[in-house]
ROMAR-432379 format. One record per residue: residue number from 1; residue in three letters; x, y, z of N, C-alpha, C in turn. Coordinates in nm, 3 decimals, decimal comma, padded with zeros to 5 digits, always signed. Atoms other than C-alpha are relative to their C-alpha. Example, Ala and Ser with C-alpha at 12.3 -4.5 7.8 and 13.67 -1.06 7.14 Angstrom:
! ROMAR-432379
1 Ala +00,089 -00,119 +00,000 +01,230 -00,450 +00,780 +00,090 +00,120 +00,000
2 Ser -00,082 -00,119 -00,006 +01,367 -00,106 +00,714 -00,077 +00,109 +00,073
***
This chain:
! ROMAR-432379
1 Unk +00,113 +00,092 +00,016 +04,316 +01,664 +00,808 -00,106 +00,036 +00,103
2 Unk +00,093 -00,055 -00,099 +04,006 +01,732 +00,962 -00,041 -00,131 +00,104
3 Unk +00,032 +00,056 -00,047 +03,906 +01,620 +01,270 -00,153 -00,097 -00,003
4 Unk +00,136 +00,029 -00,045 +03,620 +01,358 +01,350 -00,004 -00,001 +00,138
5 Unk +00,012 -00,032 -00,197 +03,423 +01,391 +01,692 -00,043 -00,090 +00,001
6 Unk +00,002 +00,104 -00,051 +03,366 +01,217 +01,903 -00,173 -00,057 +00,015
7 Unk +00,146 +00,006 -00,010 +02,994 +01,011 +01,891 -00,022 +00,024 +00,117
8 Unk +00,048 +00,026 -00,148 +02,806 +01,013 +02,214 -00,171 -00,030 -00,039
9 Unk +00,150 +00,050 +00,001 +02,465 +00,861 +02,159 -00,044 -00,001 +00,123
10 Unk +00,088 -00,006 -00,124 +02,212 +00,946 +02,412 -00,031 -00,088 +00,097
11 Unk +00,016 +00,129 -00,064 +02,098 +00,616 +02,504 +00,129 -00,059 +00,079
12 Unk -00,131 +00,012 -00,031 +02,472 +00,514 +02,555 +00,036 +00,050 +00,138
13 Unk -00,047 -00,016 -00,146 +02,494 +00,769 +02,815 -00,078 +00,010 +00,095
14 Unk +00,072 +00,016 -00,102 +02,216 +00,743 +03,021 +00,008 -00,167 +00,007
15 Unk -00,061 +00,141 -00,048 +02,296 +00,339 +03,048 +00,119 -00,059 -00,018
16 Unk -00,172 +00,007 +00,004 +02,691 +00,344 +03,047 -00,016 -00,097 +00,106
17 Unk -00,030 +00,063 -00,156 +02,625 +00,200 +03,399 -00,039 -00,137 -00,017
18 Unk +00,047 +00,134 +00,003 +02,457 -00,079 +03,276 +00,007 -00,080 -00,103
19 Unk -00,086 +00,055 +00,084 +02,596 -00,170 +02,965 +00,125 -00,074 -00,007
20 Unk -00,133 +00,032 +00,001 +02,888 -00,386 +02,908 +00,074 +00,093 -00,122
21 Unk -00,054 -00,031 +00,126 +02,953 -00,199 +02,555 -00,011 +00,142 -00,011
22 Unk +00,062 -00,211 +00,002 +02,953 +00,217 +02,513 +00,067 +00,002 -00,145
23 Unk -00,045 -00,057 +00,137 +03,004 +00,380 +02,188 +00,171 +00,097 -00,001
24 Unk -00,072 +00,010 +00,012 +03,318 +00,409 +02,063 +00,049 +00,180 -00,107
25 Unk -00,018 -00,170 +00,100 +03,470 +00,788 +01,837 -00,008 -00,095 -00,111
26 Unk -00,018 +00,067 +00,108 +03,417 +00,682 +01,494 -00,032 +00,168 -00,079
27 Unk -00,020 -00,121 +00,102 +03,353 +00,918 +01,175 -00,153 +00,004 -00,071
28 Unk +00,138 +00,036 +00,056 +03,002 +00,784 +01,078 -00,105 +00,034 +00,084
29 Unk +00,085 +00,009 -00,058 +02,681 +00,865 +01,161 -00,151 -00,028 -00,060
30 Unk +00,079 +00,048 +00,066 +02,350 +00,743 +01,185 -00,145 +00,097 +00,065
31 Unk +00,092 -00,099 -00,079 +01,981 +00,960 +01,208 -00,018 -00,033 +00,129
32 Unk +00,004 +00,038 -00,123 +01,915 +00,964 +01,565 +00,099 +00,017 +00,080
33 Unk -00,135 -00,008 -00,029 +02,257 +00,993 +01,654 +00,011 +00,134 +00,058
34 Unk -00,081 -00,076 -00,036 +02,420 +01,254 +01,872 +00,153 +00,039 +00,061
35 Unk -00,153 +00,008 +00,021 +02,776 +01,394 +01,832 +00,040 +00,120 +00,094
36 Unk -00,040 -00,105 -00,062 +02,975 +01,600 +02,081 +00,140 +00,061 -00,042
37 Unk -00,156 -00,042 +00,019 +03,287 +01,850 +02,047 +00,048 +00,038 +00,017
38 Unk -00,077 -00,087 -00,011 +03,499 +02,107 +02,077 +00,077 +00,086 -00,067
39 Unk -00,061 -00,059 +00,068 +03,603 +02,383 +01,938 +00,102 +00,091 +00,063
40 Unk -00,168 -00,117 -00,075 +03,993 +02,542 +02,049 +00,029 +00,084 -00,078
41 Unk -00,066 -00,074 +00,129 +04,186 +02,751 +01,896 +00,049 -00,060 -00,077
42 Unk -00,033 +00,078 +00,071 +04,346 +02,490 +01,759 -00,061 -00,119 -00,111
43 Unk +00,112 +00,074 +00,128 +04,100 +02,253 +01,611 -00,131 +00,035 +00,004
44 Unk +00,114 -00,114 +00,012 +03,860 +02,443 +01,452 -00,122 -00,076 -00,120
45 Unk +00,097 +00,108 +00,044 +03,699 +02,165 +01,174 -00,049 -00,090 +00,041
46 Unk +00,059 +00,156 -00,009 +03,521 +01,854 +01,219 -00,112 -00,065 -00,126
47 Unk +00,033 +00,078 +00,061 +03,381 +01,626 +00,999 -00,086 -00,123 +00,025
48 Unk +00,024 +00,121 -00,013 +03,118 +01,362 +00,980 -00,141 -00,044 -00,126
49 Unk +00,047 +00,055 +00,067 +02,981 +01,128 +00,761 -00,137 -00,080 +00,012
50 Unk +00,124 +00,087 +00,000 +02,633 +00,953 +00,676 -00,063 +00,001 -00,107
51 Unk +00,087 +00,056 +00,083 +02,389 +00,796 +00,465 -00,096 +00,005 -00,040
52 Unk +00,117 -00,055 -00,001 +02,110 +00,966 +00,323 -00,083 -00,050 -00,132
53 Unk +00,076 +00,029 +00,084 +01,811 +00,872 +00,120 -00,068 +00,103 -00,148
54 Unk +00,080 -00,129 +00,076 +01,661 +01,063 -00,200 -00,102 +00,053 +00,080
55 Unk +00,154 -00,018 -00,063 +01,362 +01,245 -00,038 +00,013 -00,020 +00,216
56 Unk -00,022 +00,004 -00,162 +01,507 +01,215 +00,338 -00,027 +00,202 +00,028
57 Unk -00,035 -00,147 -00,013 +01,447 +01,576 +00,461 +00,034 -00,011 +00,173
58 Unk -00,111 +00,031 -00,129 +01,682 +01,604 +00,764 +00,047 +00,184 +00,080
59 Unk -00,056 -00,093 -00,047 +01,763 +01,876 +01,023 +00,104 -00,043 +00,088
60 Unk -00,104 -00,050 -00,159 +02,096 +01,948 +01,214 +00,027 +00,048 +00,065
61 Unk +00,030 -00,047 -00,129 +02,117 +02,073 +01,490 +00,085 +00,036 +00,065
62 Unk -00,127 -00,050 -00,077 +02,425 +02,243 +01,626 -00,029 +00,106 +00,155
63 Unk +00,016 -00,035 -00,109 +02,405 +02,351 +01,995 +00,070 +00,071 +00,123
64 Unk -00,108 -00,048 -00,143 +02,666 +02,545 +02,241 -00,044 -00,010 +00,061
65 Unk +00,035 +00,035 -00,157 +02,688 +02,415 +02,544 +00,080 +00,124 +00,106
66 Unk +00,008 -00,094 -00,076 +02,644 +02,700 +02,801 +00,081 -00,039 +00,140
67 Unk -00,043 -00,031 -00,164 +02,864 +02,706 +03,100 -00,079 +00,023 +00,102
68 Unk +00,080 -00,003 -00,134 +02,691 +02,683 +03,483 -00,015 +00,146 -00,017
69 Unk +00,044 -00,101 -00,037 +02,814 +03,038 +03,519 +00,011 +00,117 -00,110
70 Unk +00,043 -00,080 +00,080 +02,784 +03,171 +03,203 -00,146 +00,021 -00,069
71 Unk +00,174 -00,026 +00,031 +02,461 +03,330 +03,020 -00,003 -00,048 -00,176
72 Unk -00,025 +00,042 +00,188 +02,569 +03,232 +02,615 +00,125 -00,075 +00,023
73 Unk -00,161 +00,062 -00,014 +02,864 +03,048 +02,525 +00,101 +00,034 -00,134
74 Unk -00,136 -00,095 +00,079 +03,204 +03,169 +02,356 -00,019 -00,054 -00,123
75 Unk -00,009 +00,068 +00,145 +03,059 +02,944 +02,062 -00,116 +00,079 -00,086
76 Unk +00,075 -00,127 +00,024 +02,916 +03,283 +01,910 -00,030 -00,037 -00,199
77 Unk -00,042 +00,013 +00,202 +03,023 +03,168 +01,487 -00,022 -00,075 -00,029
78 Unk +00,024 +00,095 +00,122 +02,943 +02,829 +01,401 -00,081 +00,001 -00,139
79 Unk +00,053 +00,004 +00,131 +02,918 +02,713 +01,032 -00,045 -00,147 -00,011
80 Unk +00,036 +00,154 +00,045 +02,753 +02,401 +00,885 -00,033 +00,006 -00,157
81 Unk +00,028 +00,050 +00,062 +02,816 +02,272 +00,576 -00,005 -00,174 -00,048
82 Unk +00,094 +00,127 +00,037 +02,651 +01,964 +00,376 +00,079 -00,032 -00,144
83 Unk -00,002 +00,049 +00,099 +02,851 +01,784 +00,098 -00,032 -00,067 -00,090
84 Unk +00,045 +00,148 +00,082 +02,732 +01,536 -00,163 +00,094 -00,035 -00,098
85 Unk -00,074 +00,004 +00,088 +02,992 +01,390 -00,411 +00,103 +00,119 -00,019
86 Unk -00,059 -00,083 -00,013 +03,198 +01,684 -00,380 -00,064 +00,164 -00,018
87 Unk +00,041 -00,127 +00,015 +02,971 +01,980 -00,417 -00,050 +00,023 +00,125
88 Unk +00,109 -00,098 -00,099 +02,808 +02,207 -00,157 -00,163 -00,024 -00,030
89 Unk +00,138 -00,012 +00,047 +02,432 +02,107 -00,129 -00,021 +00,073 +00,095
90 Unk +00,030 -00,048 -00,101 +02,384 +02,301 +00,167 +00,060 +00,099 +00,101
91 Unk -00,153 -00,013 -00,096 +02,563 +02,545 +00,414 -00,118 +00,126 +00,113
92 Unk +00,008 -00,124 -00,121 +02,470 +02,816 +00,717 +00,062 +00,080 -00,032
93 Unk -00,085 -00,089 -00,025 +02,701 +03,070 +00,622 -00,095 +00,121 +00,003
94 Unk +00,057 -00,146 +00,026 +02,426 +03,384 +00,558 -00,064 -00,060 +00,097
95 Unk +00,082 +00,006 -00,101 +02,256 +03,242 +00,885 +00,067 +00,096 +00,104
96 Unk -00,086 -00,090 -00,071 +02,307 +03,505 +01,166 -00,048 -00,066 +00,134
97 Unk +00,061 +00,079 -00,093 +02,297 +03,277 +01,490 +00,097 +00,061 +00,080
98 Unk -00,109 -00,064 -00,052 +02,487 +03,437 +01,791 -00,003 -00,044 +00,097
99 Unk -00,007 +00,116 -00,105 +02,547 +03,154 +02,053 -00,113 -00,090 +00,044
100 Unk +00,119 +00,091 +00,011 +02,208 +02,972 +02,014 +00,056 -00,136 -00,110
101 Unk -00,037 +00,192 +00,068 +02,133 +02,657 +01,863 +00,023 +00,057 -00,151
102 Unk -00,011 -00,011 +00,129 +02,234 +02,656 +01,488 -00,105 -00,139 -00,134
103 Unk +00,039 +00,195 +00,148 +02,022 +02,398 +01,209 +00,006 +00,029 -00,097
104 Unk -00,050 +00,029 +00,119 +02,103 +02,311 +00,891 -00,169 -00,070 -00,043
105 Unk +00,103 +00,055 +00,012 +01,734 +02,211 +00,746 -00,024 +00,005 -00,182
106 Unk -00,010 +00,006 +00,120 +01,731 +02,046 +00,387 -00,072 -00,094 -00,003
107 Unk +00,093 +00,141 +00,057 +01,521 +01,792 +00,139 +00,160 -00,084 -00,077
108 Unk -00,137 +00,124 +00,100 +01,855 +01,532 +00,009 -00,119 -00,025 -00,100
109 Unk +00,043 +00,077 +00,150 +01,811 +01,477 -00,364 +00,032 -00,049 -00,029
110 Unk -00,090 +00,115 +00,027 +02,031 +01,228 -00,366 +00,019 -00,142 +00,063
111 Unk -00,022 +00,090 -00,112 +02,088 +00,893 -00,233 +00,146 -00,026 +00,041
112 Unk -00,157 +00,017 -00,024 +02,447 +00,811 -00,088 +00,040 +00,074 +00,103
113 Unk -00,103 -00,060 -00,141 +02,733 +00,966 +00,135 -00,009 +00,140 +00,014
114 Unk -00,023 -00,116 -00,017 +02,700 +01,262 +00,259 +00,106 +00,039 +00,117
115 Unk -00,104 -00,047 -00,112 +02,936 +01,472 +00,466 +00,002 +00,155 +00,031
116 Unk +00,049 -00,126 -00,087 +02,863 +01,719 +00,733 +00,140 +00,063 +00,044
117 Unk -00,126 -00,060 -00,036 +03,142 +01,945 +00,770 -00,030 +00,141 +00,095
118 Unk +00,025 -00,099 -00,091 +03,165 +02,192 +01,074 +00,092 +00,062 +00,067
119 Unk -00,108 -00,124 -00,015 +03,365 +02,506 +01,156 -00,017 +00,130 +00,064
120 Unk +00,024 -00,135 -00,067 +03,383 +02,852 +01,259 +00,031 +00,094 -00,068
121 Unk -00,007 -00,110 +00,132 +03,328 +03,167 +01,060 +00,189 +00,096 -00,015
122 Unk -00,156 -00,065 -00,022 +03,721 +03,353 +00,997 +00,103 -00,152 +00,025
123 Unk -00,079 +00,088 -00,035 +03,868 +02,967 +01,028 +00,107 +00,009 +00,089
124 Unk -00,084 -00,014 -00,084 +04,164 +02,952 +01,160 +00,076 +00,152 +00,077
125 Unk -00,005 -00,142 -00,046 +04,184 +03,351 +01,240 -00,118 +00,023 +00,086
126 Unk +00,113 -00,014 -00,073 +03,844 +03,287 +01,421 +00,047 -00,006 +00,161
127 Unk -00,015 +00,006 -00,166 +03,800 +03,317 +01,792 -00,068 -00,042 +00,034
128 Unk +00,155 +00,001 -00,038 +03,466 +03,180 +01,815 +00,049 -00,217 +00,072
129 Unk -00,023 +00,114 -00,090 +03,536 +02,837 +02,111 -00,075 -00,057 +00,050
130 Unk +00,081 +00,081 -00,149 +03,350 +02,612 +02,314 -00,064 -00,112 -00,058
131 Unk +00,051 +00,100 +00,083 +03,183 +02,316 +02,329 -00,127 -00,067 -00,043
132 Unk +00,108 +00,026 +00,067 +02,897 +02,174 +02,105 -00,075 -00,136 -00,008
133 Unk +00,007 +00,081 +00,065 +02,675 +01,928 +02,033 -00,077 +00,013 -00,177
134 Unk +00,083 -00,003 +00,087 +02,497 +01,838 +01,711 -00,047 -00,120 -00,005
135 Unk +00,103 +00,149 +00,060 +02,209 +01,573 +01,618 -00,043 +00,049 -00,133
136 Unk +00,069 +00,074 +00,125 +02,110 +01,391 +01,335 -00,122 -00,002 -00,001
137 Unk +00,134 -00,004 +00,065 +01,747 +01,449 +01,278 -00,058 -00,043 -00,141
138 Unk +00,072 +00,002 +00,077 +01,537 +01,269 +01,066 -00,149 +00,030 -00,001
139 Unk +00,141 -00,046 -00,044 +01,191 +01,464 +01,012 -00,105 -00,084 -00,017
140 Unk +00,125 +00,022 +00,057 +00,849 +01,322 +01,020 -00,082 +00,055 -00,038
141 Unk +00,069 -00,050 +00,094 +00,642 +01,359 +00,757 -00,149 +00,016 +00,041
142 Unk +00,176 +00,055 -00,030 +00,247 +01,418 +00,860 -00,019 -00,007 -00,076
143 Unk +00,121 +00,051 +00,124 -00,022 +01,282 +00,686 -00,132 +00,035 +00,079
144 Unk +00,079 -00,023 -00,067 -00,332 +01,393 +00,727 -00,110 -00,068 +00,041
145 Unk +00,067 +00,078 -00,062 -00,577 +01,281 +00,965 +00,069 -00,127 +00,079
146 Unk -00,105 +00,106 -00,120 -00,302 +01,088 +01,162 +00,072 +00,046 +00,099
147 Unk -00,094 -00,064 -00,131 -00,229 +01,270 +01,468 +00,146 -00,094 +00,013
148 Unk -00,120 +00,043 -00,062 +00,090 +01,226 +01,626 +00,048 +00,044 +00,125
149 Unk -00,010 -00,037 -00,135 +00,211 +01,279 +01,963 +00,169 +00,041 +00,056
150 Unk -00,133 -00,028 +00,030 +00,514 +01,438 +02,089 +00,052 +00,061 +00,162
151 Unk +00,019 -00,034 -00,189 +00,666 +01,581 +02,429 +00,142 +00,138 -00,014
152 Unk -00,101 -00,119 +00,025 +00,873 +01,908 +02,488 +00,051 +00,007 +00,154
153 Unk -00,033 -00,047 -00,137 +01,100 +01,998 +02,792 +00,102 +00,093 +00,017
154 Unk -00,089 -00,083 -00,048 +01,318 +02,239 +02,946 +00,122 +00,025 -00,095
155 Unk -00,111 +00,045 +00,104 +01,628 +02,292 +02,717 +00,022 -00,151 -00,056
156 Unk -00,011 +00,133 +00,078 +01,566 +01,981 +02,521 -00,020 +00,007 -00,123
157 Unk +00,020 -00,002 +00,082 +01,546 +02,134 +02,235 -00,121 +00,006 -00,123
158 Unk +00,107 +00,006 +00,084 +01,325 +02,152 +01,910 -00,092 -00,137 -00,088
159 Unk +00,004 +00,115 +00,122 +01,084 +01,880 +01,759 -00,041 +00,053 -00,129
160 Unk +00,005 -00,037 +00,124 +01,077 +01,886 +01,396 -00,103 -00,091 -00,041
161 Unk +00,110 +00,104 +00,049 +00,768 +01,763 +01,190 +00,001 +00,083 -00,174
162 Unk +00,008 +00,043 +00,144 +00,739 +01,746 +00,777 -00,142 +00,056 -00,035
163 Unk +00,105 +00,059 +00,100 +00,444 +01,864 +00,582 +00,024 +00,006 -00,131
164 Unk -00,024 +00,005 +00,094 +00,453 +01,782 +00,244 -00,160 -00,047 -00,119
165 Unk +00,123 +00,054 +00,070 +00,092 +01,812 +00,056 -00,044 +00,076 -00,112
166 Unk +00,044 -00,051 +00,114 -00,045 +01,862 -00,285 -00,117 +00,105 +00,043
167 Unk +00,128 -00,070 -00,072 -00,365 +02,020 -00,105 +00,041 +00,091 +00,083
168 Unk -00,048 -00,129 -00,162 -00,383 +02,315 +00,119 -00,097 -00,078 +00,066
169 Unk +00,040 +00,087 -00,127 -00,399 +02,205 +00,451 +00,035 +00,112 +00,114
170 Unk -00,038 -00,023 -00,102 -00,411 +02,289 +00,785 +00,058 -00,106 +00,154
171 Unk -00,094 +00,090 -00,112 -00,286 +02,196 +01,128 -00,050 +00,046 +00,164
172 Unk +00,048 -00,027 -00,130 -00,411 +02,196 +01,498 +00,112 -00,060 +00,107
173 Unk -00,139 +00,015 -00,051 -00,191 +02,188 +01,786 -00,107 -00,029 +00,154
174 Unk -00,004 +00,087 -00,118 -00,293 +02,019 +02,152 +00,071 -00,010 +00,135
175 Unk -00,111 +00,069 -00,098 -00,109 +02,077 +02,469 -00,110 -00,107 +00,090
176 Unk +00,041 +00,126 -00,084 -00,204 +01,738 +02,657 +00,018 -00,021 +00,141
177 Unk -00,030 -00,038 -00,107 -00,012 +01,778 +02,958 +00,108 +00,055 +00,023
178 Unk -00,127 -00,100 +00,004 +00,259 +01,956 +03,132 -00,018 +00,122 +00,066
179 Unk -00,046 -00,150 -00,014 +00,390 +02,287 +03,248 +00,069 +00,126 -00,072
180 Unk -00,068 -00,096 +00,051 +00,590 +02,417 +03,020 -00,063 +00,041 -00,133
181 Unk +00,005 -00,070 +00,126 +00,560 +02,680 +02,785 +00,045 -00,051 -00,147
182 Unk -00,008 +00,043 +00,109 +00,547 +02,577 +02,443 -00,059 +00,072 -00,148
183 Unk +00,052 -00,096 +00,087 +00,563 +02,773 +02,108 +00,026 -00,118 -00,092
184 Unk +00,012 +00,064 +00,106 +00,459 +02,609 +01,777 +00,011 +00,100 -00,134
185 Unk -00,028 -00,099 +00,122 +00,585 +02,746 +01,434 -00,056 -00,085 -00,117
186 Unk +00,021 +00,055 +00,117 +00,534 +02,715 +01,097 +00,085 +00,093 -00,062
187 Unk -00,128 -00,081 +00,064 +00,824 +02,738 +00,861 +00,001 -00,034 -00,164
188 Unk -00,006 +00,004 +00,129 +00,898 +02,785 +00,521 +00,168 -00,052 -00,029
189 Unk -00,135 +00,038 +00,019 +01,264 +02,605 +00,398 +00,028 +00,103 -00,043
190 Unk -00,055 -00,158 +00,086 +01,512 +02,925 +00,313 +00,103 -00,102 -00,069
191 Unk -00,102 +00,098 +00,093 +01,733 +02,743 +00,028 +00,099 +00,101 -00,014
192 Unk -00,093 -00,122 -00,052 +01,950 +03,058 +00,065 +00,112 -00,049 +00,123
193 Unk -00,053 +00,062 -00,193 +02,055 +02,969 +00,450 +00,001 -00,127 +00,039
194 Unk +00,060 +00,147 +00,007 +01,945 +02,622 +00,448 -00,066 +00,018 +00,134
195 Unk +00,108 -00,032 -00,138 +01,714 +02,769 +00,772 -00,080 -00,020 -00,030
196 Unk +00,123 -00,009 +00,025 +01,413 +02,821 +00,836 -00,105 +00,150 +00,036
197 Unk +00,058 -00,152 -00,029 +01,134 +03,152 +00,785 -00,120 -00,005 +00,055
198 Unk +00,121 +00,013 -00,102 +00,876 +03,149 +01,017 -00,114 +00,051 -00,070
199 Unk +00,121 -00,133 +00,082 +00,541 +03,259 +00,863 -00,154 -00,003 +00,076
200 Unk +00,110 -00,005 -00,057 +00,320 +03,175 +01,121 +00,041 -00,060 +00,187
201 Unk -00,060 +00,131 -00,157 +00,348 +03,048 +01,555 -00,088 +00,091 +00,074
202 Unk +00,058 -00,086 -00,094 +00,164 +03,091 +01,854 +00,083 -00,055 +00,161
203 Unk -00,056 +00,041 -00,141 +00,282 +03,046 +02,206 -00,012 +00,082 +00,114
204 Unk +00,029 -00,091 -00,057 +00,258 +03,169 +02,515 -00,054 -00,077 +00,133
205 Unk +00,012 +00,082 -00,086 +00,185 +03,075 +02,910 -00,156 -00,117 +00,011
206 Unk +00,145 +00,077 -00,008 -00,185 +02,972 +02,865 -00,044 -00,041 -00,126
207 Unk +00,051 +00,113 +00,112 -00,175 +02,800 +02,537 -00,039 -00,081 +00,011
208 Unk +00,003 +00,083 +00,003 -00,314 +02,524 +02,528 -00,083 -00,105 -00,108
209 Unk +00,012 +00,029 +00,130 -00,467 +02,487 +02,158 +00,016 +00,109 -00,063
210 Unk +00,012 -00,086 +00,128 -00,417 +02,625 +01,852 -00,025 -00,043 -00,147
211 Unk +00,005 +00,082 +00,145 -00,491 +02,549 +01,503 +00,028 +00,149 -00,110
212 Unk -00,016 -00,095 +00,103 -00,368 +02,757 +01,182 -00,015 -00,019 -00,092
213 Unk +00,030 +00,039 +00,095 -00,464 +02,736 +00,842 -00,077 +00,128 -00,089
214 Unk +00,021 +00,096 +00,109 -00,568 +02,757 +00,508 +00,208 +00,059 -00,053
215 Unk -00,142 -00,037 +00,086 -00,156 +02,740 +00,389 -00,044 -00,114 -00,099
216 Unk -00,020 +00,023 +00,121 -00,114 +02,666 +00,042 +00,073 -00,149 -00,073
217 Unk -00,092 +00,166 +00,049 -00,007 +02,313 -00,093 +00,109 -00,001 -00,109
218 Unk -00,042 -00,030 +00,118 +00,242 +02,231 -00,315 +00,162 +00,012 +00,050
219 Unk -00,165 -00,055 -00,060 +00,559 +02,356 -00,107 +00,020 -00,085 +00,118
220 Unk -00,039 +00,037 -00,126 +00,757 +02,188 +00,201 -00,009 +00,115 +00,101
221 Unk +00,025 -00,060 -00,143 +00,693 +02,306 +00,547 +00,052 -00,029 +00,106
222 Unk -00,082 +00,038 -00,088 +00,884 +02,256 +00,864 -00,088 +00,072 +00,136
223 Unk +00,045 -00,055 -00,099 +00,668 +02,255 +01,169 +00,078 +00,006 +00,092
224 Unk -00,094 -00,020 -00,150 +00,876 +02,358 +01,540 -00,082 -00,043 +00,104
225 Unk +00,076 +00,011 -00,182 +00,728 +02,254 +01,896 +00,122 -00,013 +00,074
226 Unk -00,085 +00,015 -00,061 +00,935 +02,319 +02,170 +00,038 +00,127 +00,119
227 Unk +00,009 -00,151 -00,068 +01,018 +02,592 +02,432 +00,083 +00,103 -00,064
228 Unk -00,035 -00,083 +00,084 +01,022 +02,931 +02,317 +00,157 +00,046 +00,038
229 Unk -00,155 -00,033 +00,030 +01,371 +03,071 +02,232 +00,028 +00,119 +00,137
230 Unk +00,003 -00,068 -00,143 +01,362 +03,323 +02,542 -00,034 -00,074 +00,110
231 Unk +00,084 +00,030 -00,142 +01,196 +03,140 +02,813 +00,121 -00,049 +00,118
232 Unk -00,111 +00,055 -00,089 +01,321 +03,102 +03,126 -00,079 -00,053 +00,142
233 Unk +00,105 +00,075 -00,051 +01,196 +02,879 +03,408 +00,103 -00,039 +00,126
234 Unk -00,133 +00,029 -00,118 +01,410 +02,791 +03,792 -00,036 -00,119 +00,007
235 Unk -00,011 +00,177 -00,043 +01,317 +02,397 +03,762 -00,056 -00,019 -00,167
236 Unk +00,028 +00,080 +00,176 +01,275 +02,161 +03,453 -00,132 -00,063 +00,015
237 Unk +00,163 +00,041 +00,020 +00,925 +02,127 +03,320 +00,010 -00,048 -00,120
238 Unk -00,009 +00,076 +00,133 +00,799 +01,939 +03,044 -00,153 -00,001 -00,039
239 Unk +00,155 +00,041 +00,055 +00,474 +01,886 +02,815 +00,007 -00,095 -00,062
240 Unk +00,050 +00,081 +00,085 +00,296 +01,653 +02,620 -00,082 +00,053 -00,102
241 Unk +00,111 -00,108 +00,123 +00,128 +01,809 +02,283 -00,040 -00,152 -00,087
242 Unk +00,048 +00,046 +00,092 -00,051 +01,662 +02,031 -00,057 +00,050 -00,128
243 Unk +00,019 -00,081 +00,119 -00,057 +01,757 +01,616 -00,081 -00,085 -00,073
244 Unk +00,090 +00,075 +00,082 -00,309 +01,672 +01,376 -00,006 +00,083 -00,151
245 Unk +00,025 -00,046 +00,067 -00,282 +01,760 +01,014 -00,118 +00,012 -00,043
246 Unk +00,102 +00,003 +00,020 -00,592 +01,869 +00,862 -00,050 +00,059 -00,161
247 Unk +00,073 -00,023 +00,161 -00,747 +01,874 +00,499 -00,109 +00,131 -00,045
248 Unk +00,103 -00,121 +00,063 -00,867 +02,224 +00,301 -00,056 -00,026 -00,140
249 Unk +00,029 +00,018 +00,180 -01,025 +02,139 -00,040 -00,032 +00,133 -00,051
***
């Protein structure tokens, strides 16, 4: 039987101290949510469940956690797949991720239970160990002419933003404040990989706008902000950006 992990919601653990109540292992989860785990030689699945809307488009987010004195971590293979009613809507397996973060980035066409199932490539003949988290991401959708505001820091990962417009549109990008380096993408959904194909980003130490455009309407898009996938920095910095979709007739 496959394992479930254990939750750990963020909030939870930065006020454990001041809570009477902490989150408990259960098997459910909810967007927003982050789950921690482990992968041994011995238990090599996990399992978890949640509740998704038709039209939710959702990234997950699988993460090895790096050892002090290591430079990658022994969690070189993870897989992620996405059930609905018993079929495969989704999976990572043709993704080639080699101890970085892993996401799972899909549109649910369904409403109901889904179930996130997570493993390691060669199963139980695999060697691939260590331990992970993953979040529940639900994306926001822009609209245009409604900025939004957003903040990036040090290994904290990627924010995810939605466009979804009949019109070609564009998009301007804002760093507000901050130090850190910050690259902005633009992605195309791969329904292949359930990834994502970059088809446009800028970044770099003295960014501090950019705008790209005229892309084509009609298709989903998956914008990135966040520090670039190389960077490296001896103290934790952080920004503040700001995105604004923008209308091409």
């Amino acid at each position: 039987m496959l394992k479930a992990l254990r939750l750990s919601a963020l909030l939870a653990l930065v006020l454990a101290s001041l809570l009477a109540t902490t989150v408990r292992a259960q098997d459910a989860a909810e967007y927003g949510d982050v789950f921690e785990g482990e992968m041994t030689e011995d238990e090599y699945e996990f399992e978890i469940t949640f509740e998704g809307e038709e039209g939710d488009i959702i990234a997950l987010v699988l993460t090895p956690i790096i050892a002090e004195d290591a430079f990658i971590s022994d969690l070189t293979s993870p897989i992620m797949m996405l059930e609905f009613d018993g079929d495969t809507v989704a999976d990572t397996t043709s993704q080639f991720v080699f101890g970085g973060p892993l996401s799972l980035v899909t549109v649910l066409e369904d409403s109901g239970e889904y179930t996130l199932f997570i493993t390691r490539e060669d199963g139980s003949s695999g060697d691939s160990v260590g331990e992970f988290e993953v979040a529940f991401n639900s994306v926001e959708i822009l609209e245009i002419e409604e900025p939004v505001t957003g903040s990036a820091e040090t290994d904290g990962g990627v924010n995810y933003y939605a466009v979804q417009s009949d019109s070609d549109w564009g998009i301007s990008y804002l760093k507000a404040d901050g130090d850190l380096d910050v690259e902005i993408a633009i992605n195309r959904l791969d329904e292949n990989s359930s990834g994502l194909t970059r088809v446009a980003y800028a970044s770099g130490s003295e960014l501090t706008e950019a705008a790209f455009g005229i892309l084509e309407g009609g298709d989903v898009y998956i914008v990135t902000v966040g520090e670039p996938a190389f960077a490296f920095s001896f103290s934790p910095e952080d920004a503040e950006f700001q995105l604004e979709l923008l209308p091409f007739e």
